[in-house]
Biotite code that builds the C-alpha atoms (Angstrom):
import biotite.structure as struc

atoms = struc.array([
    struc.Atom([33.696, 10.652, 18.304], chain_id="A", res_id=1, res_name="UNK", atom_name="CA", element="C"),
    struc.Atom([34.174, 11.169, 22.381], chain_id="A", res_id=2, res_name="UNK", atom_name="CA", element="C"),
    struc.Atom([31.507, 10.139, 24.633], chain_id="A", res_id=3, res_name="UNK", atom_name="CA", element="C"),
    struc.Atom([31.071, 13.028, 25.756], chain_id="A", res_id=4, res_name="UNK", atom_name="CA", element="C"),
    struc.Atom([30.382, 14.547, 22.128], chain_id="A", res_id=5, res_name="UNK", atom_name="CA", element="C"),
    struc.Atom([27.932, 11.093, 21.808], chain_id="A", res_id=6, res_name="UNK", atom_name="CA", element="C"),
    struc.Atom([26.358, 12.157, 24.993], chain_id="A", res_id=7, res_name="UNK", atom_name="CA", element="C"),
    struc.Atom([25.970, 15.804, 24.040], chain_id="A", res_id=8, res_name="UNK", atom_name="CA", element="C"),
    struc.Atom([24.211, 14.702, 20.481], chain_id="A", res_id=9, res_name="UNK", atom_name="CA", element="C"),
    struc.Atom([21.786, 12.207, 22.175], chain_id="A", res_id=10, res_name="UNK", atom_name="CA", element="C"),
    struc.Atom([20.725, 14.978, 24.481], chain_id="A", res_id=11, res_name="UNK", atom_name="CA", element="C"),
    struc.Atom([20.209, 17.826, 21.789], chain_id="A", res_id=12, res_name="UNK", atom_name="CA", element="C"),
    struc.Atom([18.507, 14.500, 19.665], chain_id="A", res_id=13, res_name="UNK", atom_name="CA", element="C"),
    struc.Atom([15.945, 14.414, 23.129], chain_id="A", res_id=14, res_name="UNK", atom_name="CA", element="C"),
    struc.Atom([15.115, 17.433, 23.048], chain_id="A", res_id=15, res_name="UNK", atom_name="CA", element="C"),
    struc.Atom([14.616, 16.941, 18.925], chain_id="A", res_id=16, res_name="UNK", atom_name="CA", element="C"),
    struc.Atom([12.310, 14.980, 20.066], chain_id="A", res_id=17, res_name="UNK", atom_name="CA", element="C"),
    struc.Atom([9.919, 18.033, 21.227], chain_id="A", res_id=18, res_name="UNK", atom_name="CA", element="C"),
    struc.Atom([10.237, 19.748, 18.043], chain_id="A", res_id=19, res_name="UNK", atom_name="CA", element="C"),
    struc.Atom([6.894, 21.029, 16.164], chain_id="A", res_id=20, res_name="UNK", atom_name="CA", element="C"),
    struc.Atom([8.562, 19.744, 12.709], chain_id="A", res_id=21, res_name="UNK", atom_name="CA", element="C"),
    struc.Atom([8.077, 16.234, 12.072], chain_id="A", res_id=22, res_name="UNK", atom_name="CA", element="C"),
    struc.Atom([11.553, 15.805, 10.072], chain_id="A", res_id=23, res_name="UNK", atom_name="CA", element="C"),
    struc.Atom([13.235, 16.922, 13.131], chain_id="A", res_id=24, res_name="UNK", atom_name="CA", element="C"),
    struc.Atom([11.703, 14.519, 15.406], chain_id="A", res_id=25, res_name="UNK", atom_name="CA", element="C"),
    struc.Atom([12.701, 11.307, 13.119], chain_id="A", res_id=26, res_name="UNK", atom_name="CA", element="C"),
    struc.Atom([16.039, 12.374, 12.660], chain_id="A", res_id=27, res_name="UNK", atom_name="CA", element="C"),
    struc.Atom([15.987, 12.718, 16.579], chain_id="A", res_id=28, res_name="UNK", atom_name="CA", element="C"),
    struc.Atom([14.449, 9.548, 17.049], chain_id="A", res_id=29, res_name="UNK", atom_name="CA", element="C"),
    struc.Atom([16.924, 7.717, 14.734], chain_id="A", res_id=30, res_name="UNK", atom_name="CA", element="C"),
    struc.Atom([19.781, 9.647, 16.587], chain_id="A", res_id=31, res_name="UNK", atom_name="CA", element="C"),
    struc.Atom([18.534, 8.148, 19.858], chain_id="A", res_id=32, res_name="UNK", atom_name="CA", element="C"),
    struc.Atom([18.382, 4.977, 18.544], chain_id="A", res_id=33, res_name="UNK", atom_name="CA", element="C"),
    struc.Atom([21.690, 4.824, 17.214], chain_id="A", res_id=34, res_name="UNK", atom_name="CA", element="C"),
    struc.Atom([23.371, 5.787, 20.450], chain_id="A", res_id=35, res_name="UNK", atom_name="CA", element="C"),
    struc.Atom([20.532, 3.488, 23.050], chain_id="A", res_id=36, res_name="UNK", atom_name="CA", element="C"),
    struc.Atom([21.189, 4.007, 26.474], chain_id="A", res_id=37, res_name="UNK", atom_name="CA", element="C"),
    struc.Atom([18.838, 3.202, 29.009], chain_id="A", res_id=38, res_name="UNK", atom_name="CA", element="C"),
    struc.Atom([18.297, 6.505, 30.549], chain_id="A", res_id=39, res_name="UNK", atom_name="CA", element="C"),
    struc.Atom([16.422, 7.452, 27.314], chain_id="A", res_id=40, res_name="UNK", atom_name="CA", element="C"),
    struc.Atom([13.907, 4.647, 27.380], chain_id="A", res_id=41, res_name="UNK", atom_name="CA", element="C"),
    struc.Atom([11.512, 6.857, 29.487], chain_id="A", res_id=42, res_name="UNK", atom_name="CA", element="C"),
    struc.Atom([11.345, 9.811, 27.422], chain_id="A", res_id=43, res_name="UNK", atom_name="CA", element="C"),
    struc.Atom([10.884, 7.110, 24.206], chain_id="A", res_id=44, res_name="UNK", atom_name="CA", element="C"),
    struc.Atom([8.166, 5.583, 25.278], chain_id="A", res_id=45, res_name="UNK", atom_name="CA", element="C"),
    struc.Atom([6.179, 8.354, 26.663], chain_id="A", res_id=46, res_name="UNK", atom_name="CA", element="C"),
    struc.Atom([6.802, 10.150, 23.418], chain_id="A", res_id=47, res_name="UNK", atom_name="CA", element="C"),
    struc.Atom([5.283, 7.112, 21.558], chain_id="A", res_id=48, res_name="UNK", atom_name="CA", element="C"),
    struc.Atom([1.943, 7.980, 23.141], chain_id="A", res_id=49, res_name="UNK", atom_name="CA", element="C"),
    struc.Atom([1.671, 11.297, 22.161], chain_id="A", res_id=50, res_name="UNK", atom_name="CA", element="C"),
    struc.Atom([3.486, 11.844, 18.739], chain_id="A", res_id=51, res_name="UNK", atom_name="CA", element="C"),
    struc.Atom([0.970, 12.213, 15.812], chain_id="A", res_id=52, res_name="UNK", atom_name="CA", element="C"),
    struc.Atom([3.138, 11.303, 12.806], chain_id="A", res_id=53, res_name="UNK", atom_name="CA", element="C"),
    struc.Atom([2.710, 7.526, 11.934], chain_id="A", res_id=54, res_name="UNK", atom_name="CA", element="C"),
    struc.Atom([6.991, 7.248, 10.517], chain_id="A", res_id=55, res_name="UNK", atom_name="CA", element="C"),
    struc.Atom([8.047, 8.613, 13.526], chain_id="A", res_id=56, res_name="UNK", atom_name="CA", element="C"),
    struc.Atom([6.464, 6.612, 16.194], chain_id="A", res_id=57, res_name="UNK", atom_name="CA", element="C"),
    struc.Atom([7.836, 3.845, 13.936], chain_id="A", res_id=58, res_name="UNK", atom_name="CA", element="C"),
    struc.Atom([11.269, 5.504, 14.009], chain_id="A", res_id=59, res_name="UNK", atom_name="CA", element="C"),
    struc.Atom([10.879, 5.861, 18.051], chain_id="A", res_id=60, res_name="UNK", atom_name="CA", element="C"),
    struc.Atom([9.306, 2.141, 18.250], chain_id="A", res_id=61, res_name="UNK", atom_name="CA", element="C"),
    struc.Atom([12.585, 1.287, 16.507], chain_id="A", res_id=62, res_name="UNK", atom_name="CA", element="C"),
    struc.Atom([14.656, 2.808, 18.493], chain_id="A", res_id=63, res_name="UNK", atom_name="CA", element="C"),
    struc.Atom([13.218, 1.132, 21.559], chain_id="A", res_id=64, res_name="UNK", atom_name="CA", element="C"),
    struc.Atom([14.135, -2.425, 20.221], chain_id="A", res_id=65, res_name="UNK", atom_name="CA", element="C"),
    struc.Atom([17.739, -1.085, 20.482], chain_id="A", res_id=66, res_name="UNK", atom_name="CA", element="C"),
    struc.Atom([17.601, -0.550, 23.823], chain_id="A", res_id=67, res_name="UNK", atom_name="CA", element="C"),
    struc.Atom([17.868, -3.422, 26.397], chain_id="A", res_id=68, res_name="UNK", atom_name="CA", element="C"),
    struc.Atom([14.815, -5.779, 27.380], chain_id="A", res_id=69, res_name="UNK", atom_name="CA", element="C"),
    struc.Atom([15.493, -5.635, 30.792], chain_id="A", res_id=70, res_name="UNK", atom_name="CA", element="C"),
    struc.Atom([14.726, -2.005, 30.507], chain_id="A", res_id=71, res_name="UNK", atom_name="CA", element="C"),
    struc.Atom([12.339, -1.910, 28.010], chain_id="A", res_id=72, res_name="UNK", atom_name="CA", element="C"),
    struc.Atom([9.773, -4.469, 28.992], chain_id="A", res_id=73, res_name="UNK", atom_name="CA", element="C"),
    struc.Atom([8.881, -2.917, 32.083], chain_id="A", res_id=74, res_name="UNK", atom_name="CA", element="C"),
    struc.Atom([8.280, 0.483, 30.872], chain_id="A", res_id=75, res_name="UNK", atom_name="CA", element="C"),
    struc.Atom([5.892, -0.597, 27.815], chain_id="A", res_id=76, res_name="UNK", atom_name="CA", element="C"),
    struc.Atom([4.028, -2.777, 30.272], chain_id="A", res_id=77, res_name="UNK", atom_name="CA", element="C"),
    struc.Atom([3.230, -0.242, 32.381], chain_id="A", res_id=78, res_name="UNK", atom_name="CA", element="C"),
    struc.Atom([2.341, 1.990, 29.605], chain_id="A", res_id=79, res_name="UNK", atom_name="CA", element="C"),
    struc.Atom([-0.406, -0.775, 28.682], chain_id="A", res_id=80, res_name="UNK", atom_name="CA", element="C"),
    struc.Atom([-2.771, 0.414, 31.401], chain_id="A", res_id=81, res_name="UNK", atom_name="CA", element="C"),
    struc.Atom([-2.418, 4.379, 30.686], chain_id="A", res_id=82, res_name="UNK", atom_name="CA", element="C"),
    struc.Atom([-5.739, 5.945, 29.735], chain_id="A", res_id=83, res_name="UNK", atom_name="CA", element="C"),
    struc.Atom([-4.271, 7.656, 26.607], chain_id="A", res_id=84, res_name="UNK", atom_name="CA", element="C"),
    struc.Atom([-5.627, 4.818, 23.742], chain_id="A", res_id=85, res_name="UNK", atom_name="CA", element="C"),
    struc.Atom([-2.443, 5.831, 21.711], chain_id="A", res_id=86, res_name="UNK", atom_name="CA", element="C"),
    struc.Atom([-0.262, 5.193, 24.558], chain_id="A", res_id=87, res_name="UNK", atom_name="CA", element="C"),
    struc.Atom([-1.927, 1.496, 25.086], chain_id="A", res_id=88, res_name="UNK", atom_name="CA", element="C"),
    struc.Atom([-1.722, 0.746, 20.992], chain_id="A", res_id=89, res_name="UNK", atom_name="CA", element="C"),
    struc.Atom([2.119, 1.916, 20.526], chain_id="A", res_id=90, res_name="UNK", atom_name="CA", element="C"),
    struc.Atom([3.211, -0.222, 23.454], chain_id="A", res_id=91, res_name="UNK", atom_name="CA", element="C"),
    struc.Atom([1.705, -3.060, 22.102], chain_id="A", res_id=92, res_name="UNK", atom_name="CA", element="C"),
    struc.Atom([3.089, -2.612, 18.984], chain_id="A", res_id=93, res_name="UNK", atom_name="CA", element="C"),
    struc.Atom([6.472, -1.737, 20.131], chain_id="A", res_id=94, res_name="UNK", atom_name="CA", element="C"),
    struc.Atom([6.040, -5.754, 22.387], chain_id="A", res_id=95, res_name="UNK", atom_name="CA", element="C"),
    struc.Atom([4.821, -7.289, 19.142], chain_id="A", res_id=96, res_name="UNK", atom_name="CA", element="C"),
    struc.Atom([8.403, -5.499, 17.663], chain_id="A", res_id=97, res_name="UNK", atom_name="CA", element="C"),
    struc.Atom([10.701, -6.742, 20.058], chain_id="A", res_id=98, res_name="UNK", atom_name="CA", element="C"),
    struc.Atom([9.105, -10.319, 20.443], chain_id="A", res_id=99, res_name="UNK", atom_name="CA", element="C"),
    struc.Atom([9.856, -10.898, 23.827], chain_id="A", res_id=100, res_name="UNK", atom_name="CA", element="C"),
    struc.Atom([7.299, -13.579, 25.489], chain_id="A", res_id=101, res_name="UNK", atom_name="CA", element="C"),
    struc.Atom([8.112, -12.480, 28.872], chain_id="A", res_id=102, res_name="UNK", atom_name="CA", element="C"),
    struc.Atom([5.220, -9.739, 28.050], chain_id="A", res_id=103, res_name="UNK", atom_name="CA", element="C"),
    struc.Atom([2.854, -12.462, 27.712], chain_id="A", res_id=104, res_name="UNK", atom_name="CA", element="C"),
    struc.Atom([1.147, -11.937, 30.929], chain_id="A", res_id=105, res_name="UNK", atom_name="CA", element="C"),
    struc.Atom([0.296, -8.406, 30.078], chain_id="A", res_id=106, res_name="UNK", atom_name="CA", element="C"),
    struc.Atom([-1.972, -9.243, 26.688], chain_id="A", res_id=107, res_name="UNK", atom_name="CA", element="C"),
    struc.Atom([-4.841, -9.258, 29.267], chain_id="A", res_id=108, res_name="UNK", atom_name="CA", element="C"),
    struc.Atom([-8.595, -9.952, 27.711], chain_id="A", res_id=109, res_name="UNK", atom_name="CA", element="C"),
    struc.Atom([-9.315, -6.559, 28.207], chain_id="A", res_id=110, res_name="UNK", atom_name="CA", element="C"),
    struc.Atom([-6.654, -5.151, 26.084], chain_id="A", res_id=111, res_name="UNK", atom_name="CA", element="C"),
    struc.Atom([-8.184, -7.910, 23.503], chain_id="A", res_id=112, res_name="UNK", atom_name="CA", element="C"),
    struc.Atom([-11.350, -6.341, 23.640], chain_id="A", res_id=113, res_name="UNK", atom_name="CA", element="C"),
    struc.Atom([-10.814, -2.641, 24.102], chain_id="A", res_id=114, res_name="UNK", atom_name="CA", element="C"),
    struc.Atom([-13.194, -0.625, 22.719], chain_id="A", res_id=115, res_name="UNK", atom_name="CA", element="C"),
    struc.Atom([-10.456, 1.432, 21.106], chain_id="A", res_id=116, res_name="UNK", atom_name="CA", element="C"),
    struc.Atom([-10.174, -0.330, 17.825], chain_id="A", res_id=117, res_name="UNK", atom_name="CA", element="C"),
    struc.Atom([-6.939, 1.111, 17.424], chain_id="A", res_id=118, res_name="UNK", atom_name="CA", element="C"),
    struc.Atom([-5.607, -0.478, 20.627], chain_id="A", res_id=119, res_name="UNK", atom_name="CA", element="C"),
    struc.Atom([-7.749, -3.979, 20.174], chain_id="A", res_id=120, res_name="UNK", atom_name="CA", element="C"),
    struc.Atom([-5.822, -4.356, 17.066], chain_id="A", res_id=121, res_name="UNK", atom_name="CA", element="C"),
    struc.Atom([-2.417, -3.930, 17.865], chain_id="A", res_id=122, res_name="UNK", atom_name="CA", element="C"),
    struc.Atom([-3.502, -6.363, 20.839], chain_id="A", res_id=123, res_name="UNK", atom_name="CA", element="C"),
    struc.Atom([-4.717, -9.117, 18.445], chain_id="A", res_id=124, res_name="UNK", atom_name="CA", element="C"),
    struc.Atom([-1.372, -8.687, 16.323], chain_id="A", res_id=125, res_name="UNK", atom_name="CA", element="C"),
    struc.Atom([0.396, -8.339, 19.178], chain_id="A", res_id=126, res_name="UNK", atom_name="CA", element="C"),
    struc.Atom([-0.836, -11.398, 21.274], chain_id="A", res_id=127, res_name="UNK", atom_name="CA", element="C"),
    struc.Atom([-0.173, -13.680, 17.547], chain_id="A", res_id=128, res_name="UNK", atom_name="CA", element="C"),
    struc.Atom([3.154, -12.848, 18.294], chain_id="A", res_id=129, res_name="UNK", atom_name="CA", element="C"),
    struc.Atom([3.880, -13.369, 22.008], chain_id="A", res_id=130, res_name="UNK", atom_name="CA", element="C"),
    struc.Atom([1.313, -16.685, 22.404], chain_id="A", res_id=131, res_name="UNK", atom_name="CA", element="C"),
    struc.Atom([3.426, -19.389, 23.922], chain_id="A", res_id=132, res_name="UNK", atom_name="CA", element="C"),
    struc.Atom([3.036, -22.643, 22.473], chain_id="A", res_id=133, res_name="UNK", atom_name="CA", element="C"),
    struc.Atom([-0.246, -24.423, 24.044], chain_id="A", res_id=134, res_name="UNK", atom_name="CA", element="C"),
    struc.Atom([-2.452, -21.460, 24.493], chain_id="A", res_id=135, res_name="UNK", atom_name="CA", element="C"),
    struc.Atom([-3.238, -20.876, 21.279], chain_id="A", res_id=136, res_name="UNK", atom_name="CA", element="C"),
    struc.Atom([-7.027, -22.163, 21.637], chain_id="A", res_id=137, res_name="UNK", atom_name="CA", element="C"),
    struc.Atom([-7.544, -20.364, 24.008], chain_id="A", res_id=138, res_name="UNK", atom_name="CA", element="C"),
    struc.Atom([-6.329, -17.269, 22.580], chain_id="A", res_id=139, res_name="UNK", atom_name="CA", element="C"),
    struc.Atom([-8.715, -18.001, 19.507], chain_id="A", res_id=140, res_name="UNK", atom_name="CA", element="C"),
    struc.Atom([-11.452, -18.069, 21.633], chain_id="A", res_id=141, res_name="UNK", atom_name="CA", element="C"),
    struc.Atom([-10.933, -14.640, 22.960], chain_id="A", res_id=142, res_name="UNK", atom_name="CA", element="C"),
    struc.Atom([-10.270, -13.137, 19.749], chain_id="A", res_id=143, res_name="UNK", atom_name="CA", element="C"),
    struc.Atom([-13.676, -14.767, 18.184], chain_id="A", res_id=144, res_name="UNK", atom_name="CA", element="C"),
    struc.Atom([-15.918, -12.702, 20.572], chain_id="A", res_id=145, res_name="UNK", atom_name="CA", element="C"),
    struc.Atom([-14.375, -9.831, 18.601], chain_id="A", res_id=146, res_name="UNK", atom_name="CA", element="C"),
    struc.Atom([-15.985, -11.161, 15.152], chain_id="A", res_id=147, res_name="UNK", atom_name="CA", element="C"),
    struc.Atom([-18.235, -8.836, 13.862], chain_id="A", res_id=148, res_name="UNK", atom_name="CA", element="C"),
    struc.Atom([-16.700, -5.432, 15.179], chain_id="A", res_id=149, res_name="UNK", atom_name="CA", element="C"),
    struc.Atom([-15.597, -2.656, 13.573], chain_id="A", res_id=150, res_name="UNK", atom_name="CA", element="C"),
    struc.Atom([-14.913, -1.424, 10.016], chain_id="A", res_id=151, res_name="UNK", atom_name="CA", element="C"),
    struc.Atom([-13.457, -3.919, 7.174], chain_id="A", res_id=152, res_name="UNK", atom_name="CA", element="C"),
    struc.Atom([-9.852, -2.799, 8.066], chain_id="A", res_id=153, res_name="UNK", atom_name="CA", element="C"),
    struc.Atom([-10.605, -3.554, 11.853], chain_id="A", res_id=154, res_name="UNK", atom_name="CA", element="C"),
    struc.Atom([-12.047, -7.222, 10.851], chain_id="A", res_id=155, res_name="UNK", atom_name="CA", element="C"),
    struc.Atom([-9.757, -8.108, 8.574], chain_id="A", res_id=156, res_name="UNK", atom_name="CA", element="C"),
    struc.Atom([-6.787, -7.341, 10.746], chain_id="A", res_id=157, res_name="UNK", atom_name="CA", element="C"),
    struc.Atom([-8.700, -9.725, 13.468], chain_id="A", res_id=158, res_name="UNK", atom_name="CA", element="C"),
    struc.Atom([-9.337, -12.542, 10.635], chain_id="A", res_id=159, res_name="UNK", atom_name="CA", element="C"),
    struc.Atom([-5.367, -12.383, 10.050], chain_id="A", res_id=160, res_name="UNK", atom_name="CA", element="C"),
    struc.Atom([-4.324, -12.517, 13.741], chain_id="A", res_id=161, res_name="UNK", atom_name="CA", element="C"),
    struc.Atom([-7.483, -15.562, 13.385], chain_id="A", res_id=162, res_name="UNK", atom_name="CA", element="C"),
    struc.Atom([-5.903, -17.398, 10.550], chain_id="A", res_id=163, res_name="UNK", atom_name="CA", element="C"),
    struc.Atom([-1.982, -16.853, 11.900], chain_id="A", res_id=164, res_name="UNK", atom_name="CA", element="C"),
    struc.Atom([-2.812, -19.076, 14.533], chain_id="A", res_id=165, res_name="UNK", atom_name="CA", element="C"),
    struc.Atom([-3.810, -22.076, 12.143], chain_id="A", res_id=166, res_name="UNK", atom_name="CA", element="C"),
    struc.Atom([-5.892, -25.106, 12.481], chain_id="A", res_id=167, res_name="UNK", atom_name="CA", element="C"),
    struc.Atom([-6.781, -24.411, 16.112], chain_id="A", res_id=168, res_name="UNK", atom_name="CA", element="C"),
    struc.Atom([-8.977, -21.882, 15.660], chain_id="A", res_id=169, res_name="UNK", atom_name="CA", element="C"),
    struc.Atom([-11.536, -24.174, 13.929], chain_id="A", res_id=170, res_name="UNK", atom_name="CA", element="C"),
    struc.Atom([-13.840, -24.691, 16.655], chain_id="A", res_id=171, res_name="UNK", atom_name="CA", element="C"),
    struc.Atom([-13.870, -20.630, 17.821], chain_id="A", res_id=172, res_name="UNK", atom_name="CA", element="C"),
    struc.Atom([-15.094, -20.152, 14.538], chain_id="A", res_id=173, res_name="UNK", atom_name="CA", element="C"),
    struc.Atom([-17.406, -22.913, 14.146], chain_id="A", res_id=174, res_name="UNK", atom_name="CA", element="C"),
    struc.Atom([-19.253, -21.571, 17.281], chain_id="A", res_id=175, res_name="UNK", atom_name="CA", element="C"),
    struc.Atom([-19.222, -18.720, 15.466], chain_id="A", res_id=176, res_name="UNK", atom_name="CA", element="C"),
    struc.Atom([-20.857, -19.131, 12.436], chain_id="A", res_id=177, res_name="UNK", atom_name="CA", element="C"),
    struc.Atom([-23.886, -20.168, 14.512], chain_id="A", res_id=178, res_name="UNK", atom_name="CA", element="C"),
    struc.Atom([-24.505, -16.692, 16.393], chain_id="A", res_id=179, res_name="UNK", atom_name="CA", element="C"),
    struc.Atom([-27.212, -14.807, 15.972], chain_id="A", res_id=180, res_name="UNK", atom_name="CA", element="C"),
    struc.Atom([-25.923, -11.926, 14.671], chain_id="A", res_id=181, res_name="UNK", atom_name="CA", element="C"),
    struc.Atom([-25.876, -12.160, 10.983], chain_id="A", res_id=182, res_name="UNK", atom_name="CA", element="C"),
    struc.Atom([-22.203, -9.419, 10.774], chain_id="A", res_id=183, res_name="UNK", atom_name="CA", element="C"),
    struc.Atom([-20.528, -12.347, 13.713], chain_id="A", res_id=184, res_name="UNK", atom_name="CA", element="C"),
    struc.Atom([-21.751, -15.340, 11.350], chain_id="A", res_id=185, res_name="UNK", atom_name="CA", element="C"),
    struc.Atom([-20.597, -13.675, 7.984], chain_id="A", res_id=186, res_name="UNK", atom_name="CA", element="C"),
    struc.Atom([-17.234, -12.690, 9.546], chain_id="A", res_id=187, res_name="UNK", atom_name="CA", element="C"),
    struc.Atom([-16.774, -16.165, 10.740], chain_id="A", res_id=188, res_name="UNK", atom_name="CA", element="C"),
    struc.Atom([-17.238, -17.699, 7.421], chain_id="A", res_id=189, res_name="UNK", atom_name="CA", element="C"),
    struc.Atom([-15.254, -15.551, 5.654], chain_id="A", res_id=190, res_name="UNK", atom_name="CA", element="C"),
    struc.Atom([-12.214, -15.986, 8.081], chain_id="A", res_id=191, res_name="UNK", atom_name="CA", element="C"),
    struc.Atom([-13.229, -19.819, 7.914], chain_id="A", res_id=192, res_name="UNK", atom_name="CA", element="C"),
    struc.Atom([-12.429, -19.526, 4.045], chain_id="A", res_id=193, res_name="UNK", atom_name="CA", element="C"),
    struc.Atom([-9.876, -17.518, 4.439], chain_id="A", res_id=194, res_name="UNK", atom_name="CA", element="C"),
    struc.Atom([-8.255, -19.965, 6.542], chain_id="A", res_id=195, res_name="UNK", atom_name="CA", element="C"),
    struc.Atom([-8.937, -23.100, 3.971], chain_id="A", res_id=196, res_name="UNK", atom_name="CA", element="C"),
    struc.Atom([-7.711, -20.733, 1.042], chain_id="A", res_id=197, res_name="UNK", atom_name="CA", element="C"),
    struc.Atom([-5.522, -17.797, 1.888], chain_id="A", res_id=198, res_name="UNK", atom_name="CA", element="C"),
    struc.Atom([-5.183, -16.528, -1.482], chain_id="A", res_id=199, res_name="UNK", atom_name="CA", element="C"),
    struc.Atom([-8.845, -15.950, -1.681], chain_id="A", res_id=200, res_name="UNK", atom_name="CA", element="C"),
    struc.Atom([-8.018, -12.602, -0.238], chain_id="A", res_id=201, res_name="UNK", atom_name="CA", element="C"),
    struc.Atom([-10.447, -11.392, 2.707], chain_id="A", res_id=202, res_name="UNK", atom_name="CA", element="C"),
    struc.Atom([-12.642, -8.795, 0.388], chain_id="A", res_id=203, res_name="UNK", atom_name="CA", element="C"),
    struc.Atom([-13.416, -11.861, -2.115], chain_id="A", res_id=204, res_name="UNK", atom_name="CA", element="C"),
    struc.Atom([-14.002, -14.348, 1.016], chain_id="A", res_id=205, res_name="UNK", atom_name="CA", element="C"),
    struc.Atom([-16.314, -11.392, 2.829], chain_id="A", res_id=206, res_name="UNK", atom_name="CA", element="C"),
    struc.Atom([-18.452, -11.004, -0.431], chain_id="A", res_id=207, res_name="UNK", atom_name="CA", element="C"),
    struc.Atom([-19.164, -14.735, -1.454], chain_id="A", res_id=208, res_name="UNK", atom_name="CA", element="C"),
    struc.Atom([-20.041, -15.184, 1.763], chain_id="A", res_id=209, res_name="UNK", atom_name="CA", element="C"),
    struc.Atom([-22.902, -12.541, 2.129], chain_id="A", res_id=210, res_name="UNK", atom_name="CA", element="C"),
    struc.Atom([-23.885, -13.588, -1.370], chain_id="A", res_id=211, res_name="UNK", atom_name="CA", element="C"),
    struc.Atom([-24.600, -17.414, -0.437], chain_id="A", res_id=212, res_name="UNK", atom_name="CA", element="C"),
    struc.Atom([-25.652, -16.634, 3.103], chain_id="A", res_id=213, res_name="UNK", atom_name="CA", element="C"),
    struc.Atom([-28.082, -13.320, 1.365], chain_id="A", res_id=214, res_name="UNK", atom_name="CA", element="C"),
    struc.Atom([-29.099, -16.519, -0.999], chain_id="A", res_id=215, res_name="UNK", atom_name="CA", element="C"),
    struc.Atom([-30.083, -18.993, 1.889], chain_id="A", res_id=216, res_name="UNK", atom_name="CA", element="C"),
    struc.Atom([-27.451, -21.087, 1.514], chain_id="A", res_id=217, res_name="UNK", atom_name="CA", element="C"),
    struc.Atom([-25.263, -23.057, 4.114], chain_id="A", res_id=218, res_name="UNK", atom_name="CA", element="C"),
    struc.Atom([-21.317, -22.539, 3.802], chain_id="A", res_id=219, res_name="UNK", atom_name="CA", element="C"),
    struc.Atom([-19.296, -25.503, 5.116], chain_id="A", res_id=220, res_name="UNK", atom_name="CA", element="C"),
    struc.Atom([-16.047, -24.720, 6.033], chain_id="A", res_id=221, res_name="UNK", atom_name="CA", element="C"),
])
């Protein structure tokens, strides 16, 4: 194939990208990413916060990791402080993707503790990732003002991104478990026994807990 067939293809697959038909759009978005060049990185990433089919932002988060760091970090750091809550979450989970700690610096506390719980998630899984070696307490301190929030999908991704970081987020979570609020204290327990017995499985942990704590009883992690 000449380059300027390759050239011609990625184009027409940009312009794919705009398409109302969602099969058109992942084969456009694989087509990009087969052929990365940097000029495309722009149009990627803003399409990420916009597209509303879930397998083909994957296919254009994919995509992205083909393209260099050097061109991709910058862009999906800057798209972390767009308004569009879509925007924020896909760039974060495009960083957790490519792995790169250099994006470190832009897990801020308020991306932590948006109140998008879309965006706070894919900043807890994200951060898991990125955390360079020494900071994990204090990234488990940050993520256990979150306990309580949200839905059981939005607490149990937090008490994963909790337990991923091991051992050190004992005392977050003991601190915890004395709050006032009775959903912070139950949440802490369970991702306390979660963390002691990972097979338990977070629905089991979640339920024993209200049961013993509904009971009067003291759970001792």
């Amino acid at each position: 194939m000449t380059a300027m067939k390759q050239d011609t293809d990625a184009l027409r697959a940009l312009q794919g990208l705009e398409d109302s038909r969602s099969s058109v759009r992942l084969r456009a978005a694989l087509t990009v990413g087969s052929t990365p060049d940097p000029g495309f990185v722009d149009k990627l990433v803003q399409r990420c916060g916009i597209e509303p089919d879930f397998f083909v932002r994957d296919m254009l988060t994919w995509a992205l990791t083909r393209h260099p760091v050097s061109t991709t970090l910058p862009r999906l750091v800057r798209e972390l402080r767009s308004e569009r809550p879509q925007a924020r979450s896909q760039a974060l989970h495009t960083l957790s993707k490519i792995g790169d700690r250099q994006a470190w610096p832009a897990i801020t506390r308020a991306l932590l503790t948006d109140a998008d719980h879309e965006v706070a998630r894919a900043a807890w899984r994200t951060a898991v990732v990125l955390v360079p070696e020494g900071r994990e307490s204090a990234l488990a301190v940050v993520l256990a003002t979150q306990l309580g929030r949200g839905d059981r999908e939005t607490q149990l991704s937090l008490s994963r991104a909790l337990v991923a970081l091991g051992e050190v987020i004992v005392p977050a979570l003991h601190g915890a478990t004395t709050a006032s609020g009775p959903q912070v204290r139950v949440h802490a327990l369970a991702t306390q026994r979660l963390l002691h017995d990972p097979e338990a499985g977070f629905e089991f942990a979640l339920e024993e807990v209200k049961r013993v704590v509904a009971l009067g009883g003291h759970i001792h992690g």
